[in-house]
N, C-alpha and C positions, 0 to 999 in steps of 0.2 A: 948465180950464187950456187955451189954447192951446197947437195942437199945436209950434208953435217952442218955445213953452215946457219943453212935456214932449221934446220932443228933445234939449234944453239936458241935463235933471235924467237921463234915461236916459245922456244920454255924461259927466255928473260923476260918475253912479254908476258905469258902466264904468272911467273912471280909478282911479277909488277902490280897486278891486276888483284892478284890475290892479298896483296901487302896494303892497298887500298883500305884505309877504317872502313868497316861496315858500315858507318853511320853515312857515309858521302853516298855510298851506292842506296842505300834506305831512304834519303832524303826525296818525299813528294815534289814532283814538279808542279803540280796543282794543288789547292785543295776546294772546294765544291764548299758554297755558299749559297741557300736558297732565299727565296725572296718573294715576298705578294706584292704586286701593284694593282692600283687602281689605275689605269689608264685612259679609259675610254668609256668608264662607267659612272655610275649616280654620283662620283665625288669626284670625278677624273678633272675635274678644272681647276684643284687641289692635287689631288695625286698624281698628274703628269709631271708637274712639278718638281715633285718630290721624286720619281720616279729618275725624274732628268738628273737631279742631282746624285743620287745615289748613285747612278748606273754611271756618271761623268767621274767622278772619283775613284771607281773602282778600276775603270779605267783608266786613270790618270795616275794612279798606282801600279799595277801592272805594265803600262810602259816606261815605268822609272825601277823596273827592278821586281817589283814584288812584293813582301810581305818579310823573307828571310831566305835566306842559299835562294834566293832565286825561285822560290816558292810563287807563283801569280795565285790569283782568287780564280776561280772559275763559276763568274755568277750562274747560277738558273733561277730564272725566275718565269711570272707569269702576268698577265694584265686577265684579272678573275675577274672585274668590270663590277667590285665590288658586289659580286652572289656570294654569300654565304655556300651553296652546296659545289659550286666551283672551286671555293678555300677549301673546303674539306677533300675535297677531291688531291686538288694539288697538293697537300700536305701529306695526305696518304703515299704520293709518288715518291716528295722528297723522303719524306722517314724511310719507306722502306725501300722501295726500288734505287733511288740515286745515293741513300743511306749519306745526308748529309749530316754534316754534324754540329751547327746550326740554324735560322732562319730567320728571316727578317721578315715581319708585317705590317697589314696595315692596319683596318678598320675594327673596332669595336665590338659588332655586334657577331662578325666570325670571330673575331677571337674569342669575347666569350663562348663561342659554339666550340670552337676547335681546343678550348683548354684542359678539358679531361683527356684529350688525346697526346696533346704534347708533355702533360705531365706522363701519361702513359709511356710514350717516346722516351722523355727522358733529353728531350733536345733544348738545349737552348734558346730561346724566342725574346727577341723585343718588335713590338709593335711600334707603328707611328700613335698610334691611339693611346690617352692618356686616361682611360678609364681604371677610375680608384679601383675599382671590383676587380679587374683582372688580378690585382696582386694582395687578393683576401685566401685564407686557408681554405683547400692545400694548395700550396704553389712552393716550386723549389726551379721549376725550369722557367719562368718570366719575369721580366724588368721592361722599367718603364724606363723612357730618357730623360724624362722631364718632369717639373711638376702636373698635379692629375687634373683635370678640369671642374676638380670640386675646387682644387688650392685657386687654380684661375678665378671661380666664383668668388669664393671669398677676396682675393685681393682687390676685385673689381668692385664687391661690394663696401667694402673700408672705405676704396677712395671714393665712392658714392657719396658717401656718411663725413666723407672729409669735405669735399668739396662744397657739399648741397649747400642752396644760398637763401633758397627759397623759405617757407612759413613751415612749420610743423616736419613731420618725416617724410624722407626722400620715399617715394610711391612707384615702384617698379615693378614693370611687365619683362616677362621674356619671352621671348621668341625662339622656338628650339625646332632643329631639325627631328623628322617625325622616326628617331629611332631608338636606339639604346644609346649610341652616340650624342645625340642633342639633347636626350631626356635625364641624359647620367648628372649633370649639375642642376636641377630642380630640386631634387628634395635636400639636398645639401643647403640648397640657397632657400629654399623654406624652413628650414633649421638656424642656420644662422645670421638671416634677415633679421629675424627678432632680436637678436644677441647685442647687435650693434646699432640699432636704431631704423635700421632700413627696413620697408612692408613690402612686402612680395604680393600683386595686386591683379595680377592675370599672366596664363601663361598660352600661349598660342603654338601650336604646331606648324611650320612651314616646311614643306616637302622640299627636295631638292628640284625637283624641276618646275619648280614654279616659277611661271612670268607673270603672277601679278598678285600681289599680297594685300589688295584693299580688304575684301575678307576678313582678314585676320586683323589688321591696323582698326577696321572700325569698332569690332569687339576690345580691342586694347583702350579703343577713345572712350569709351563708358567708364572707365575706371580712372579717366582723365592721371595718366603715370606721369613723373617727373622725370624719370629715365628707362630706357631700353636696355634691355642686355640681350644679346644675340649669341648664341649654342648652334652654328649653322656653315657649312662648308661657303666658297666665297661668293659664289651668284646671288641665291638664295637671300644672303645675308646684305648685298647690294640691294637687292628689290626692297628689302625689309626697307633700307634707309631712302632709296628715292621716292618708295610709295606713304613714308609716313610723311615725310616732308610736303609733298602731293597734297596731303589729307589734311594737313594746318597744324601736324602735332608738333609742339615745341617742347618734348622732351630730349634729351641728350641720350645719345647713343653710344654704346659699348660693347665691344665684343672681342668675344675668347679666340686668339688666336690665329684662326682662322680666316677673320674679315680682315684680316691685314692684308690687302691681294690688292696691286691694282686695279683689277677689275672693278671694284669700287670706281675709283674714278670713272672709269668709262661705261659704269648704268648709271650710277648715283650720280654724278656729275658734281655742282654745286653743293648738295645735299649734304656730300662725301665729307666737309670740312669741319675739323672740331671733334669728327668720330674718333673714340680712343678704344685701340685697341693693347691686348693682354699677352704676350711671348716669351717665350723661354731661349729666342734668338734674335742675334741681330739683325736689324735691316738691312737691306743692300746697300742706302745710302749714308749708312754710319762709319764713322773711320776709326774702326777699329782695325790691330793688324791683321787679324786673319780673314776681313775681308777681302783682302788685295789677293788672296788664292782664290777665292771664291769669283772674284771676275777673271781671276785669269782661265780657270779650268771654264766657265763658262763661254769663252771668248775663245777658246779652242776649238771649242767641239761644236758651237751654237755660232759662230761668229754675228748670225743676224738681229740675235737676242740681243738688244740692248740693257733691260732692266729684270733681275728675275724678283719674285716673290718672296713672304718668308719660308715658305715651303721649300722652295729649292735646296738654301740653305739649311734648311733642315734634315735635307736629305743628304746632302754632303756630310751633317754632323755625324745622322745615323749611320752614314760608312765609314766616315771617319774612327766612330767608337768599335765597330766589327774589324777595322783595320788593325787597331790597336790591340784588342784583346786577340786576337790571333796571334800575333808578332809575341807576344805574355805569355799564351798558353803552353805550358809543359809539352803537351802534344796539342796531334791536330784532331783531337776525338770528343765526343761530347760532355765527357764527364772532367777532363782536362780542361776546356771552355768553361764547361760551368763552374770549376772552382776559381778560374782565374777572373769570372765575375764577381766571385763572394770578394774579391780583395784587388779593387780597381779607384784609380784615380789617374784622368789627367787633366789636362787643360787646355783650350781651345784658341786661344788669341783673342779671347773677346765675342765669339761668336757667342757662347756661351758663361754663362757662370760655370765653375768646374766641374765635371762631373764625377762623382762617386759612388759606387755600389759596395757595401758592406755585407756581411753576412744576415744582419738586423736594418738593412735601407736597401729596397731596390730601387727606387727613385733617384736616378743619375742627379742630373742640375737641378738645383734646389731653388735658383733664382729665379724670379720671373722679372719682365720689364713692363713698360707701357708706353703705349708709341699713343700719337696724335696725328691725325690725318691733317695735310695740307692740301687742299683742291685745288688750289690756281696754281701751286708746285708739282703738283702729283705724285709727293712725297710721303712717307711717314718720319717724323721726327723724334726721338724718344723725350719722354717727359720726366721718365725717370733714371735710375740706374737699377741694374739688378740688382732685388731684394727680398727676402724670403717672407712668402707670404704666410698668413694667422695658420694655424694647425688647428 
């Protein structure tokens, strides 16, 4: 080629390039998504879980494309093994070093620690933790996705009060993991115990790493209870049910959320059946349609896993709704985020009741369910439909 020639083709290329919208060449190839897991810590047989799912999604999104022009997530995240000065730690990196412009959590008792900071930040945060206090004044940067584990209380206590068959008022013990976490539905449920007929009649502490809860069950037997309710991640809340059973209590057992885990089955065994547990999702074995992605992304990435937990799914939800509000947001910055919070709704297939955040509601899904342990199926079944529990 002569060189006029290729002078020619060097300045049609230049035009070209230059003729290009800004906005093609502006457009982020990534955008940076942080995240706390509990992995391998005090709640990690719960939080791997969730962890699996969240982290299955987000990848199962970015090999279909993205979020928008081809935009992927770029997770960072952590396994802080549930320490609070770990959370702290890692949250300081994403704010200001990795300068992300949301973040996903877990537990409770750092969030409460870390929420002067992230209002500080300025960043966008939902935790998996459904504690009513994190979203009391000031809060402009956190949302919960679900109803809060007071709402749990109460729903579980109504259908105490509906159910009870027995003489006089239904007589309840709870059993609660020994933190901010398992203690946050106690005084709620000593408040409106009385409301609706139900007495609140002992409450026990159970650590996460306990393997044997006589202890605790025999102080619960003096008060001779009519029903358990358990505030407690999934082992813990096992032990609670095969060691009462163990002990000759024939009170009926309930629990928030959490006790939905098969793992029940396989401490509790027999025990495990009749126990009803409280969820803001659906079970693996329910056919709803948007469970049919939920085994499928499972079945990808996990091929060995046969059944997951509600945890899983729940972690697919919470990536689900960070997918979504990204794809909405104006831009990809924290203050663009946060307003496309203040005015969000979608709907999940069934995993969920719909979720919504308002300027005046940070509590996504409003619905809660209730599932019923089957032990010789090793299922949970639901018993209800999603329904919004007493305020």
């Amino acid at each position: 080629m002569k060189r006029r020639d290729m002078l020619k083709t060097m300045a049609a290329a230049a035009g070209a390039l230059l003729a290009r919208p800004s906005g093609a060449a502006a457009q982020p190839q990534t955008v940076k998504l942080g995240a706390l897991f509990d992995i391998t810590g005090a709640t990690g047989d719960i939080g791997s879980h969730f962890a699996d799912g969240f982290r299955d999604y987000i990848r199962w999104i970015n090999e279909r494309g993205g979020i928008r022009s081809g935009t992927r997530i770029d997770l960072l995240f952590t396994d802080y093994q549930y320490k609070p000065d770990q959370a702290v730690t890692f949250l300081k990196k994403l704010a200001e070093q990795d300068q992300v412009p949301a973040i996903s959590g877990w537990g409770t008792g750092d969030s409460i620690l870390m929420k002067p900071q992230i209002e500080s930040y300025g960043v966008p945060y939902i935790p998996a933790s459904f504690h009513e206090g994190l979203l009391e004044p000031p809060n402009d940067w956190i949302w919960m996705m679900g109803p809060s584990y007071t709402d749990h209380m109460r729903a579980l206590l109504d259908y105490i009060k509906r159910t009870h068959t027995g003489g006089g008022s239904p007589r309840v013990a709870l059993a609660v993991h020994n933190s901010d976490y398992g203690r946050s539905p106690v005084a709620p449920a000593k408040a409106y115990g009385p409301k609706v007929g139900v007495e609140i009649v002992d409450v026990e502490e159970v650590p996460a790493n306990t393997i044997d809860a006589t202890s605790q069950l025999l102080n619960m037997k003096r008060f001779s209870p009519t029903h358990i309710v358990i505030q407690n991640v999934a082992r813990p809340s096992a032990i609670v049910v095969r060691d009462a059973r163990k002990l000759g209590l024939q009170a009926q057992v309930l629990g928030i959320h959490y006790i939905g885990d098969e793992l029940l089955y396989e401490l509790a065994g027999d025990a495990a059946d009749g126990v009803v547990a409280s969820t803001f999702v659906s079970n693996w074995f329910e056919n709803v349609p948007g469970m049919r992605q939920i085994h499928e992304i499972n079945a990808a990435y996990h091929p060995n896993v046969q059944v997951r937990p509600l945890h899983y799914t729940q972690g697919v939800v919470h990536a689900k709704v960070w997918v979504e509000v990204l794809k909405r947001a104006g831009a990809l910055d924290r203050a663009s985020i946060g307003k496309a919070l203040t005015n969000f709704r979608m709907v999940t297939d069934g995993l969920t009741a719909p979720i919504t955040f308002a300027s005046g509601d940070r509590k996504g899904a409003d619905g809660l369910k209730l599932l019923r342990a089957d032990a010789r199926a090793k299922q949970f079944r639901p018993i209800t439909d999603f329904f919004l529990p007493a305020q």
